[in-house]
C-alpha angles and dihedrals in degrees: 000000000000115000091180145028142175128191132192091331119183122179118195119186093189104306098342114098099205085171118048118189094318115189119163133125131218113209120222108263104024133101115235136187140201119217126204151125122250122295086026097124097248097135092045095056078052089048091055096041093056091045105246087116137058119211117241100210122008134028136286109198125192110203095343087312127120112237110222130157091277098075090010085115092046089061095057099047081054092044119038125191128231097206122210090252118034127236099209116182110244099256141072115333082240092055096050087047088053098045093088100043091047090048082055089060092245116173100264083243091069096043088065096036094056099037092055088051104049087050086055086051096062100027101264105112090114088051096061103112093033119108107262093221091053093065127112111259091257097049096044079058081059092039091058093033080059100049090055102046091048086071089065094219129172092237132041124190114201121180114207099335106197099018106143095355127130119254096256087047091049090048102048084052093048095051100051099048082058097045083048094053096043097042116039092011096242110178106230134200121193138183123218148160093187112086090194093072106038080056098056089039108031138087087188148355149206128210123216127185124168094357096304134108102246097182136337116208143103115307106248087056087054092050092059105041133093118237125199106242103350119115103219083178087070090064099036095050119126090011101131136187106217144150115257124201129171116252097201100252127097142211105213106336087309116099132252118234129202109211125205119219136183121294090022084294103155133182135181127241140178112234155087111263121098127190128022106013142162119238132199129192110202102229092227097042092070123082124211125207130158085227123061111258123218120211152113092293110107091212118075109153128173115217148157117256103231107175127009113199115196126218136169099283102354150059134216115211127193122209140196115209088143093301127041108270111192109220121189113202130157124267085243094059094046086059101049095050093042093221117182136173114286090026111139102236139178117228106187128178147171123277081220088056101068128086119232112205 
């Protein structure tokens, strides 16, 4: 049965249409993510479905009802948002867990009942009297994961994840969105631009490019299939099958891995899987010189820029270091650099950086 539904759903900030004729459901009881680049307009579908904006053309219906202002508020008591970058209140990380509970009007029991529990959940218990805004970036993501599952809503909005966490951090979300959807049957929405990780999470997806729906489907089907004028490459770049064994070192209290690549590339993660494994580079987690740099980061590779594709602000280099590595870096930083096709180059980045699937 269909939880959400969009139709025909157009979003205009001045002249710009950042939606563009949207139409899509999300059935009660799936997770479902929605792929894009950046600037595709992913954050503003979760913005309307959680009913912080209004369409400007089309409906949104919630449960075969049309959401107007009228119950606009009602929606997003029932469909909280996990922001990008969490807003956390200036007191205890329990405290800030409890707020929305309290303002409910739950028995102060439960409140502590349910609190201790949902820190369990993502790994904070031991945080609990600490000051929020004193946690680490990965563990205020927790923190405001947490404030939103504690409500024990139906239906649960989440922008980016994982998005510039650690990987202890990216494994400990992931799990428990799962754990949310299996288990109490939460209906997720998630927005991604990684299509590892929609695949690993996700029962279906929806791509979005330039504002417009390109194809709803699993994603496996999406995977396969050919979309005018939409570069899957862009969003499965420096996504890797390789072999992962432990090297005998550890990164609190957690091993390194050493992962082997094609063409005897190798690169170094922090994790707990062995053998055949999936691995995933964040593009703006690497860092591109022309001289080698030394530091604490266990990944220094030397390669050959191949393509440089321009956007507004940023740049995305590829890089051959014996695959192609995608590297995001500013305009700014392009400049600076002087960086040009053909250029030797080091991209380095941290063992901690990259994803083990």
């Amino acid at each position: 049965m269909g939880i959400i539904q969009l139709e025909n759903v157009s979003v205009d900030f001045g002249n710009v249409r950042a939606l563009d004729d949207v139409s899509f459901a999300i059935n009660a009881g799936e997770m479902f993510s929605i792929i894009g680049p950046n600037g595709a307009g992913k954050t503003t579908v979760l913005r309307v479905i959680a009913g912080l904006l209004e369409p400007s053309e089309g409906s949104f219906l919630f449960h075969d009802h049309l959401v107007s202002d009228i119950n606009r508020q009602d929606l997003r008591r029932q469909a909280p948002m996990v922001f990008q970058k969490p807003t956390l209140f200036n007191t205890t990380l329990f405290k800030n867990v409890a707020y929305g509970l309290r303002i409910r009007g739950i028995a102060e029991d439960e409140v502590q009942r349910i609190v201790t529990d949902t820190l369990d959940l993502v790994h904070l218990t031991n945080l609990q009297n600490r000051p929020a805004r004193n946690l680490s970036g990965g563990e205020q993501r927790r923190a405001s994961l947490a404030m939103a599952i504690a409500l024990d809503t139906e239906l649960l909005l989440v922008d980016e994840p994982t998005a510039y966490l650690d990987n202890e951090s990216a494994e400990i979300v992931e799990a428990t969105l799962k754990r949310l959807n299996s288990e109490r049957g939460t209906t997720i929405v998630m927005v991604t631009h990684n299509f590892l990780q929609a695949e690993v999470l996700a029962n279906r997806a929806a791509i979005l490019q330039h504002g417009k729906i390109k194809k709803v489907g699993t994603v496996s089907e999406i995977f396969r299939s050919e979309l005018d004028g939409f570069k899957q490459d862009e969003f499965k770049s420096n996504t890797f099958s390789g072999f992962a064994r432990a090297n005998g070192e550890k990164a609190h209290e957690r091993r390194h891995v050493s992962i082997e690549l094609e063409n005897e590339v190798v690169v170094e993660a922090i994790g707990r899987r062995e053998g055949k494994v999936t691995a995933f580079i964040p593009p703006q987690d690497i860092i591109v010189s022309k001289e080698e740099v030394f530091s604490s980061a266990r990944n220094s590779l030397l390669g050959r820029v191949v393509r440089i594709d321009s956007h507004e602000s940023t740049a995305l280099l590829t890089v051959d270091v014996g695959v192609d590595l995608l590297v995001q870096i500013t305009n700014t930083s392009q400049n600076r650099l002087n960086i040009s096709i053909d250029d030797k180059v080091y991209v380095t980045f941290k063992a901690s950086s990259v994803r083990v699937f």
